[in-house]
N, C-alpha and C positions, 0 to 999 in steps of 0.2 A: 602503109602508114605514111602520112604525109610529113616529109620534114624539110627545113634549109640544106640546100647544098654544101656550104662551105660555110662551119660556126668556129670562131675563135673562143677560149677563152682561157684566165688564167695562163697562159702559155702554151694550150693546146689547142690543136685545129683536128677539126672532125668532120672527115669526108661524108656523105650518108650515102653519096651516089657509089663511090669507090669502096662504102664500109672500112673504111680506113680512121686510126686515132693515132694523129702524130702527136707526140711529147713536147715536155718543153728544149730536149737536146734535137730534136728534128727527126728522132728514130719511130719507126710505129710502134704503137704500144698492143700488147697481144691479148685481145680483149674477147669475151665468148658473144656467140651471136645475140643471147639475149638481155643480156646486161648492156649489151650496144646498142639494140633498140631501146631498152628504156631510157641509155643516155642520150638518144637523139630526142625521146619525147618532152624529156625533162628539160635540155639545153635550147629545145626550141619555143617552148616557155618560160624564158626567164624569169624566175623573181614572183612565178602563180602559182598560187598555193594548188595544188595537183589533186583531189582526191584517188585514192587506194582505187577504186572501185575505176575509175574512168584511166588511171595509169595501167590496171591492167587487162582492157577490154584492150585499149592504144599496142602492147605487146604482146598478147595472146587475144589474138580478136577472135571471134567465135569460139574461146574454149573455155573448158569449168578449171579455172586455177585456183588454188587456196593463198591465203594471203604469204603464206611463210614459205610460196615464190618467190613471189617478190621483195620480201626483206632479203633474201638469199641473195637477189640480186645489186639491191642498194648496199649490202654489207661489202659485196665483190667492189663497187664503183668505188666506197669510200676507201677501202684495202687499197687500190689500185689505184688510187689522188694522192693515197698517202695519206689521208684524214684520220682522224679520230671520232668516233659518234656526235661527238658533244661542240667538235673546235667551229662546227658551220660555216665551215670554208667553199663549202660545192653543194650538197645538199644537205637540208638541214629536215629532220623530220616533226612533224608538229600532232603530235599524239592524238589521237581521235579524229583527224583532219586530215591528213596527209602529208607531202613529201613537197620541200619549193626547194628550188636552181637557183642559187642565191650568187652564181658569179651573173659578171654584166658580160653578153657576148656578143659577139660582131659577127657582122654578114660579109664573107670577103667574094670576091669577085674569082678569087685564084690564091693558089696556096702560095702563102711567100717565100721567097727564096732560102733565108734564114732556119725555115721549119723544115727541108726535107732533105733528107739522108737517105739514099740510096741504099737499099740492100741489094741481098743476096738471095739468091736461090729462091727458095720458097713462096718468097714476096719479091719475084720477078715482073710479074703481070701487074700488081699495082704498083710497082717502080715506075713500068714504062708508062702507065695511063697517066701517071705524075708527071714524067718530062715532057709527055706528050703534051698536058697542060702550061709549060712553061713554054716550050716552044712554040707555043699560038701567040706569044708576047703578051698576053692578056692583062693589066696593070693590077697591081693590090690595091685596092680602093676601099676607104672606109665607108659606109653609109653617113653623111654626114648627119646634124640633126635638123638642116635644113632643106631635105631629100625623104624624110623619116620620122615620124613622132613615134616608131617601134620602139620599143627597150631596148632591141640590136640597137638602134643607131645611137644609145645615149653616151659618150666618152665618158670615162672616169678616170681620176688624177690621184693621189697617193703624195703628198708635199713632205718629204722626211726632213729628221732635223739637220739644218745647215752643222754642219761640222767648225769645233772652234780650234783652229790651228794657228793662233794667234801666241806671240814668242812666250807669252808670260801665261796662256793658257785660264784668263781669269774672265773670256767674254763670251761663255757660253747662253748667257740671260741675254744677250746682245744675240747672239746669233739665233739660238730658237724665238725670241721675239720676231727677227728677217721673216724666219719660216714662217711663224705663225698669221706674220700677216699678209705672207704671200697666200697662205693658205687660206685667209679670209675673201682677198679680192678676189683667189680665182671662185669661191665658193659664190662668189656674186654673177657669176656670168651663166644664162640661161642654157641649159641643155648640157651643165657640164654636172657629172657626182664626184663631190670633193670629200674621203674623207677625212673623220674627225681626226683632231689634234694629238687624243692620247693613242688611238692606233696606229696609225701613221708613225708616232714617235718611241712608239715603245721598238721600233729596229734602231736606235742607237746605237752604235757602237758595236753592231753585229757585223759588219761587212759580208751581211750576205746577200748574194745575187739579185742583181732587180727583179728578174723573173720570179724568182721565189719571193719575191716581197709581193708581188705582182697576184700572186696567185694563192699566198696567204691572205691578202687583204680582198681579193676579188676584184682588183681596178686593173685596167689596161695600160695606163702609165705612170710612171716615177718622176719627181722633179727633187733631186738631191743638187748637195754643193757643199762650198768650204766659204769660211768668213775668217781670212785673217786682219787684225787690228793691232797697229803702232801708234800709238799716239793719236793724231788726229788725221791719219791716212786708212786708208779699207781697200782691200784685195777682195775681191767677193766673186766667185767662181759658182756658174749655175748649170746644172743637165739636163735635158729631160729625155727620157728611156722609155722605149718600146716596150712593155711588160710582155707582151706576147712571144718579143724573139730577141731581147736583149740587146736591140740595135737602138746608136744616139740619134736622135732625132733633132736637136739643138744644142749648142754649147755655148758659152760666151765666159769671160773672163774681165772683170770690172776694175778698175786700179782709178780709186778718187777717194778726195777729202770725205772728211765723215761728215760734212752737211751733205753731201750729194745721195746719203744711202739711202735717201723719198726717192730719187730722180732712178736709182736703181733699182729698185723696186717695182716702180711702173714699166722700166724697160723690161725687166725680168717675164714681170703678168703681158705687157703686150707680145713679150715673144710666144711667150707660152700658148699665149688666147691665135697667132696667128698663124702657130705651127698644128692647133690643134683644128684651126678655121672655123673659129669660133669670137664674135662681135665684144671687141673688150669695151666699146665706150660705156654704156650703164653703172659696170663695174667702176670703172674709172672717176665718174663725176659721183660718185656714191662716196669712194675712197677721200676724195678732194676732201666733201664736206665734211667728214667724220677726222682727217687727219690733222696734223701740227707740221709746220716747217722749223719748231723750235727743236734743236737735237737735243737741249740735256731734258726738255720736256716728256720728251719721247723717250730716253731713257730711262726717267722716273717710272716712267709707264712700265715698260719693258719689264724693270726691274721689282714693279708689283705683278707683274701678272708672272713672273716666273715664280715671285713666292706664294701665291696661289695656286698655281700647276702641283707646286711640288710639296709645300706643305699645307693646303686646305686652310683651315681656321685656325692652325695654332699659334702664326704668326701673321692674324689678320689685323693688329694694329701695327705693327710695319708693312704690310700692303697698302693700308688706307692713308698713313701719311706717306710716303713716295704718290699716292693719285692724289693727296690736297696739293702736294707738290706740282706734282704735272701742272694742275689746273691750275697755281700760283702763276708758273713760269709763265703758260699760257691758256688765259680764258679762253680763250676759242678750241679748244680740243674736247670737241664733244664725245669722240672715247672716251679720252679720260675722265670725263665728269659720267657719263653713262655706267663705267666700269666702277667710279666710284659709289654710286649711288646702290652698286648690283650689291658692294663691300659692304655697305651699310646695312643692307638690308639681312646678308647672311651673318652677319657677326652677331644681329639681334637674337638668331636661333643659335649660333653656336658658340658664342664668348660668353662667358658670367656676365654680368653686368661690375660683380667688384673688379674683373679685369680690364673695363673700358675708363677711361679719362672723363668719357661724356654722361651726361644724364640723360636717362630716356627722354627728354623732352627736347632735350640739345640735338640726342643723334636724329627723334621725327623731323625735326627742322633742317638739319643739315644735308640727310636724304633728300626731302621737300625740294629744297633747294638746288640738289645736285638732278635733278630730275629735270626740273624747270629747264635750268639751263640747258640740258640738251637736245631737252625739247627743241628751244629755242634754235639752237645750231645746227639739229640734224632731226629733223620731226617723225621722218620716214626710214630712220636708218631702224635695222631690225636689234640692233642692241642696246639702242636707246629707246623703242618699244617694249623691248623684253625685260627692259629695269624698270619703267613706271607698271610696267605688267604685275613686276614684283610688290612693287610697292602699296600699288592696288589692292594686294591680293591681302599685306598685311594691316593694309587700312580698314578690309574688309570690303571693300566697293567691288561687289563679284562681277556686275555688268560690264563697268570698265576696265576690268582685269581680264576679263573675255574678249573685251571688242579689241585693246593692245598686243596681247597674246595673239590670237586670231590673226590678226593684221602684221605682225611679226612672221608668222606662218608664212603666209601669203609672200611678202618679199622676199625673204630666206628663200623659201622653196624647199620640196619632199625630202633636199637631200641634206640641211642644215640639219646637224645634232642638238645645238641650244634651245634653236626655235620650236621642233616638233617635240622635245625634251622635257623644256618648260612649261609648252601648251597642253599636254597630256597631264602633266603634274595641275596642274588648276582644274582639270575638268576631274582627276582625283577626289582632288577637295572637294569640290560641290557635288562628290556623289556620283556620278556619272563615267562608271569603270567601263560599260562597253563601248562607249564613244570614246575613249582615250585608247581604247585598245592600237588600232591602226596609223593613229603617230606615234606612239612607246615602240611600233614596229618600226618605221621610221629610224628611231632614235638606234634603235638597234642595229637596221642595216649600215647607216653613220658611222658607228661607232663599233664594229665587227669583233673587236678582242675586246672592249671594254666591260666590267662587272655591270656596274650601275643600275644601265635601263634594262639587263637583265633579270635584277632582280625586283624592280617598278614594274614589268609586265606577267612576271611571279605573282608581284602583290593584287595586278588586277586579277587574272585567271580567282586567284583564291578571293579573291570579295563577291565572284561570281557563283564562288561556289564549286571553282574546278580547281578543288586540290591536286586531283591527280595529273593535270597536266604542268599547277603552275612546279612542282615538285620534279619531274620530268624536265622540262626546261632548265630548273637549278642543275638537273645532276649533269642533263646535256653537255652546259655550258660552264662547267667547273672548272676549265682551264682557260678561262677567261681571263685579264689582267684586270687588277683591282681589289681590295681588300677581302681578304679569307673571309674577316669578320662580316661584311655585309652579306655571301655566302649562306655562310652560318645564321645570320640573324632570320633570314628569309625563308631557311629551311626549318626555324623553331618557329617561326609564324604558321608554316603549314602543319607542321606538329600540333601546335596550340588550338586550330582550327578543328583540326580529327579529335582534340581532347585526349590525344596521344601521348602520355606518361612516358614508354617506353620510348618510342622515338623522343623526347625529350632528353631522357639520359645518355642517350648514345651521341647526342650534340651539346652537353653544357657538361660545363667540367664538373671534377667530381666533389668540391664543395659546395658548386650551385645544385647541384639533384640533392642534396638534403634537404634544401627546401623545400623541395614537392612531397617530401616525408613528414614536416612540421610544419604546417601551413600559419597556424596561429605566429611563430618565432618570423615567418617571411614575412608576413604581412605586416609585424612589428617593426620587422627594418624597411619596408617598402616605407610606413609612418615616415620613419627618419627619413628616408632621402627625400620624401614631398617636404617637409618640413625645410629641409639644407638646401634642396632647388628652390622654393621661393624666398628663402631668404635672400639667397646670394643672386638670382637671377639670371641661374644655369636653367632654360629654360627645357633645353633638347633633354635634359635627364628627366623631364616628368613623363619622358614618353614611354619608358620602359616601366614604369611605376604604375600609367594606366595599365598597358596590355597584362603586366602581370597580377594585378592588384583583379583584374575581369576573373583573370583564368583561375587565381587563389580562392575567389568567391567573392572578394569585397567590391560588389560594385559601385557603394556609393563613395569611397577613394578613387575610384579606376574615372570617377565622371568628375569629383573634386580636382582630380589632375587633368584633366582636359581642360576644365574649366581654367584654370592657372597659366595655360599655355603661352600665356600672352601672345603677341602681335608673332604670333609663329606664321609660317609655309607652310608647315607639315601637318595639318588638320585633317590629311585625309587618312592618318591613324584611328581616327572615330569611326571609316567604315570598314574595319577589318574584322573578320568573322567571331575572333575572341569575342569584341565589344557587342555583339547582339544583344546581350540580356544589359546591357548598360544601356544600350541604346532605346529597351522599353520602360526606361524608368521614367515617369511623368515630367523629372529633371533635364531629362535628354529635349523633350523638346522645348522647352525655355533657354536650353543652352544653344540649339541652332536657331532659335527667334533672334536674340541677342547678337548671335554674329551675321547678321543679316541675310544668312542662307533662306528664311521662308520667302522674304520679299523677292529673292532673288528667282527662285525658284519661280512664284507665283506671274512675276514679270514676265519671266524669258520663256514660260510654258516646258524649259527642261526640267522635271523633276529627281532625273536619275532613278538610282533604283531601290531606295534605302528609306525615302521615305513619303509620303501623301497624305493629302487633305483628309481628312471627314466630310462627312455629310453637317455637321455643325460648324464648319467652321474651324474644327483641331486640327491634332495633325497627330498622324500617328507610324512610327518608325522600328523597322526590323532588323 
């Protein structure tokens, strides 16, 4: 079986030639001969999805094995990483498909010094073949990705949240701001996987070992720090850590006025870019045009997006004034107007409208508006694409919502969360579940501990028709961070799809399953709440009013409430398996005329999977 000599990853090095698994303390790990072959076949395709069948001709070549071999032995790898089935830290299994190596690992030239611990006795003979190998002097060398376009040579980074040890303790929005956008510019330089925001930062305040961060998240290095603030001075302290073996790699310590925290910043990413020997100017000149040298501007900023991070929409009219703020202090911060523009457009799906100041005609314009401008300022930056993307999308201009989306892809790259995130979400909407599938994967690897795109690649499986695996996936990933509730919601959609009563009860509480006992009394209150959402202009509750108003029997409410959706994102609730018999009511297709889906379709030749032409001219939808 043909494998790499020398594979790092998460914290461990795996000899194949010496059959050796050194840990992350540098001791070998005592592993059996077959469960080692499969983890050299698995580790030497990182991140390929493996079929069953071709993983175990690779470990028992010429022999008849049954499958529940081989789980036997992925059960031993995950026991022995310390995983849990579902956490997707090492391998992750994909139900009818097979088995992917989801850490990123390295091709070393020689075990490093940090990893190996001498034994005793027994593991005498590969002790010495180890020092033997040290004493050839042979250097630890990364493959760079200028040497390499393998998945070995791709670096990956892990940006946690700067620590706020500031006397008075009240600048922590200041400091995960620092991270967050050191986190973006390094996420701008080619050939590095950076990830996402909320994994990264859900280690707060845990003080545990970089390695173990290292090898829960699957990246090779750490860049932590502390951000203390007095007044108008900053103390800003930065590391960056070997995930492999816990050794510093750089360190600096910053003591300047707080106008200079841009000037730190860029030091911080060029150390980082030059420790990791990796080209920071792209990054660099991207950063220039997207940022402010105004500091309370920047603070505005800072201090909308941490109330975004942390509370969502429920105080997204103080988000969106601190971003008209920003953009007061300073026009030119085409983040902030990007970011504002992205606020507008989510408050339309998630605030009442009696809880906005604005009138829908106020906030199209004000978006409009916020759009333009950063176009203007920043035409190519991928978060100023991903907001007219947005906006696009709620204008209904599906083609320009594709070409922005798409082109946001593109500069981001496979390993932004936002970009392949939002792009998947649009080709949702327009129907087209199996073409979203492999950026929602994306969004996934980004985002390792997050719910979210867990449960959006749930939603495709099941509009495909593959209940059983998108339900598999949920239970996988059930220790995922992020709302129970979204969880829950995505395992009563697959319920709903089987027409599954019982699975039903066993997920909704026990005054919701009396409904499913009086359908007439549910559908009476389902009435009410379409009535109380379009009054008030809670738009996102008409959603739960279709889906269940389909599965109760009423479908001509279940497509009344679609139709009311107004200038929503979330259209791609219309192709969820519930809505099939809504979907062939003669109303259905006048309702996707209207939102410009057929022209859209017709133009771009995608038609997705949901619905097609006639021979006359119709159209007709499943």
């Amino acid at each position: 079986m043909k494998t790499e000599p020398l594979l790092a990853f998460g914290g461990y090095v795996l000899d194949a030639r010496q059959r050796l698994l050194l840990g992350p303390d540098g001791k070998p790990v005592h592993i059996s001969s077959r469960a080692f072959d499969t983890l050299c076949f698995l580790a030497s395709h990182p991140h390929e999805l493996i079929d069953k069948h071709r993983l175990i001709e690779a470990v028992w070549p010429n022999s008849v094995v049954e499958d529940n071999n081989l789980n036997q032995q992925i059960s031993t790898l995950r026991k022995l990483f310390g995983a849990a089935a579902g956490d997707r830290r090492f391998i992750v299994t994909e139900t009818g498909r097979g088995f992917r190596f989801v850490q990123d690992v390295q091709q070393l030239e020689s075990i490093p010094t940090q990893n190996v611990s001498v034994p005793r006795r027994r593991h005498f003979a590969v002790a010495a073949a180890v020092v033997l190998l040290l004493l050839t002097g042979v250097a630890y060398v990364l493959l760079s990705r200028h040497e390499s376009s393998s998945p070995l040579a791709t670096p990956s980074i892990a940006v946690l949240p700067f620590a706020d040890v500031s006397p008075t303790r009240d600048q922590a929005y200041f400091a995960d701001g620092l991270s967050e956008e050191l986190l973006n510019t390094l996420g701008r330089l080619q050939g590095l996987r950076v990830l996402g925001r909320t994994s990264s930062f859900s280690f707060r305040d845990t003080n545990q070992d970089a390695r173990k961060i290292a090898a829960t998240l699957g990246v090779q290095h750490v860049l932590e720090g502390s951000v203390q603030r007095d007044g108008d001075r900053l103390r800003i302290k930065a590391r960056l850590v070997d995930g492999t073996n816990g050794s510093l790699l750089w360190a600096d310590t910053y003591d300047r006025k707080l106008g200079d925290v841009f000037a730190i910043q860029k030091q911080i990413a060029d150390a980082v870019a030059t420790t990791l020997r990796l080209d920071i100017r792209r990054a660099r000149v991207a950063s220039s045009a997207r940022g402010t040298r105004n500091v309370e501007a920047y603070e505005a900023y800072l201090a909308a997006r941490a109330i975004t991070n942390s509370e969502g929409s429920r105080r997204a009219g103080e988000a969106i004034a601190l971003l008209e703020r920003a953009v007061r202090l300073d026009p030119n911060f085409a983040l902030a107007w990007a970011a504002l523009a992205e606020s507008y457009t989510f408050a339309v799906d998630s605030v009442p409208s009696s809880a906005l100041t604005l009138t829908p005609l106020e906030l199209q314009q004000r978006t409009s508006r916020a759009v333009l401008r950063a176009f203007e300022l920043a035409p190519d930056a991928p978060e100023t694409l991903r907001s007219a993307g947005m906006v696009s999308m709620q204008n209904r201009d599906w083609a320009e919502a594709e070409r922005r989306l798409r082109r946001a892809v593109e500069l981001a790259g496979p390993y932004d969360y936002d970009a392949n995130f939002l792009y998947a979400w649009f080709l949702m909407n327009v129907g087209r579940a199996s073409e979203a599938l492999p950026f929602e994967e994306r969004a996934m690897r980004a985002e390792p501990l997050l719910m979210r795109p867990v449960t959006f690649m749930a939603a495709l499986h099941a509009m495909r028709g593959e209940t059983d695996k998108a339900e598999a996936l949920l239970v996988e990933s059930s220790s995922r961070r992020g709302s129970e509730a979204l969880l829950r919601h995505e395992l009563i959609m697959v319920h709903m799809a089987r027409n599954d009563r019982s699975g039903l009860r066993r997920l909704m509480p026990e005054k919701e399953c009396d409904t499913l006992d009086n359908p007439p009394a549910a559908l009476a209150d389902l009435r009410k709440r379409y009535a109380d959402a379009t009054q008030s202009g809670a738009y996102g509750q008409l959603i739960p009013v279709a889906l269940f108003a389909s599965f109760l029997g009423d479908r001509a409410l279940s497509l009344d409430a679609l139709r009311a959706l107004g200038p929503t994102q979330n259209l791609h609730v219309m192709w969820r398996p519930v809505l099939s018999d809504v979907r062939r009511l003669p109303g259905f297709a006048a309702f996707v005329e209207e939102l410009g889906l057929v022209d859209y379709w017709r133009t771009s030749g995608h038609w997705g999977e949901f619905c097609r032409e006639t021979g006359s001219g119709g159209l007709t939808c499943r």
